[in-house]
C-alpha positions in Angstrom: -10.0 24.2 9.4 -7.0 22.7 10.8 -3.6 24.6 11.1 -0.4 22.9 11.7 1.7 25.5 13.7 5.6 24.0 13.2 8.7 25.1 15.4 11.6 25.7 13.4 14.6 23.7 15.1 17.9 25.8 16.2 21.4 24.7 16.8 19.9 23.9 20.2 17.1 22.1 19.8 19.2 19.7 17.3 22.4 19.6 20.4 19.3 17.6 22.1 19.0 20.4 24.8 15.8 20.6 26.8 14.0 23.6 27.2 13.9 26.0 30.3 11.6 24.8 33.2 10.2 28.8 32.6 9.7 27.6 28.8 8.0 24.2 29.8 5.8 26.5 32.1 4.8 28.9 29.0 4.2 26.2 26.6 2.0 24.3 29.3 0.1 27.2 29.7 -0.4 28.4 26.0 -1.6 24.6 25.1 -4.3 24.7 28.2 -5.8 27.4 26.8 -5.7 25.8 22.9 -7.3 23.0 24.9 -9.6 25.0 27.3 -10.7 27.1 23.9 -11.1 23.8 22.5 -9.2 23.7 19.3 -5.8 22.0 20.5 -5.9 18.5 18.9 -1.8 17.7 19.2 1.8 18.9 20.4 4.7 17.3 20.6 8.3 18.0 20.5 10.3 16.3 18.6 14.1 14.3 19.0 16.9 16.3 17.2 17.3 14.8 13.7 20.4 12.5 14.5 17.6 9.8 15.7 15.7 10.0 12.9 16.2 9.6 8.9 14.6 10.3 5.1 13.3 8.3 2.4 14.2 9.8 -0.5 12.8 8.8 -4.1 13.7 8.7 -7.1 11.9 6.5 -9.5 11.2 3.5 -8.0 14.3 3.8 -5.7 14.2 4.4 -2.4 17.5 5.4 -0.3 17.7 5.5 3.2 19.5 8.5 4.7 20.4 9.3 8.7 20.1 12.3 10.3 22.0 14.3 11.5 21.1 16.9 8.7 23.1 19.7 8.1 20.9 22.6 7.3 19.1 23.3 10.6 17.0 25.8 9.4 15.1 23.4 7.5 14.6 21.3 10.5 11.3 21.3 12.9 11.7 20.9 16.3 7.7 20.7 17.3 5.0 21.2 16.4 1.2 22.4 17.8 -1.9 21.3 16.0 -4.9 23.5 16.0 -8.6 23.4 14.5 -10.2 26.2 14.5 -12.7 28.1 12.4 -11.4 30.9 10.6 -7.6 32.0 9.2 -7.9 34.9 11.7 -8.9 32.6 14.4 -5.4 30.6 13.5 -3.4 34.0 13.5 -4.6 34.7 16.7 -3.4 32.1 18.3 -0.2 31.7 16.3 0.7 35.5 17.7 0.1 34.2 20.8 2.6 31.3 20.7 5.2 31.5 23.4 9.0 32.0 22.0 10.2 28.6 21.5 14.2 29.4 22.2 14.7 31.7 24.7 17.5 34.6 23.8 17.8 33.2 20.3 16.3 34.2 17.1 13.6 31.6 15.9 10.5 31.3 14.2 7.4 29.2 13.9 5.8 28.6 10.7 1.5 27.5 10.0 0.5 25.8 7.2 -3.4 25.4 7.0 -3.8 21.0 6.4 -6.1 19.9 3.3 -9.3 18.4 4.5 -10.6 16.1 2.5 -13.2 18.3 0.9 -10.5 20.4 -0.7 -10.2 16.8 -3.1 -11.9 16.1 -6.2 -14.7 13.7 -5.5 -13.8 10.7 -6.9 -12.9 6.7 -5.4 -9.3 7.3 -4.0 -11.0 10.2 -2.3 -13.7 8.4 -0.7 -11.4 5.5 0.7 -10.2 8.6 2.8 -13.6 9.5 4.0 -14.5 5.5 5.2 -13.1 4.4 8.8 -10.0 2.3 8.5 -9.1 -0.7 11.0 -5.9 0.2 10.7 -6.2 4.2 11.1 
């Protein structure tokens, strides 16, 4: 089971400020021992949302919209990608998950990711199974 353990953004993380060297030293050590435990696949951080944009939809038209975007709490800031084998296992190490702003209120969120046996069998679910050249 993969769990996708994302870092809310602040007012901070969006103002493009870097986090404590103490912070960077937490996080370093709470991703060696994902890894060490062997269920870290990925972390990142991510750039505040004035570098990036959205797609958004609506029939068969697409807009492009810049960031910045307004409602911060929406907003992820990083995220942590775990695979583990049990919920319990994922709440474990979601508790353990170093505060991600230091003297301000924030929260991380996990969402468990569908594997591909959570699909009905069928041909557009097989196409995911089969390597890709370009994946």
């Amino acid at each position: 089971m993969r769990y996708l353990i994302i870092v809310k953004a602040t007012a901070a993380s969006e103002a493009g400020e870097m986090p404590s060297a103490r912070l960077m030293a937490a996080m370093a050590d709470y991703h060696e021992q994902l890894a060490g435990a062997g269920v870290l696949l990925d972390a990142a951080g991510l750039q505040p949302s004035a570098q990036g944009w959205r797609i958004r939809y609506d029939g068969t038209r697409r807009q492009v919209i810049d960031g910045p975007f307004a409602e911060v709490k929406e907003l992820i800031a990083g995220t942590t990608l775990i695979q583990v084998r049990s919920r319990e296992e994922a709440l474990e190490w979601s508790r353990r998950f170093p505060a991600p702003f230091e003297g301000v209120p924030c929260e991380i969120e996990v969402r468990r990711l569908y594997e591909r046996e959570d699909f009905a069998p069928g041909e557009a679910a097989e196409r995911f199974r089969e390597p890709s050249p370009t994946r």
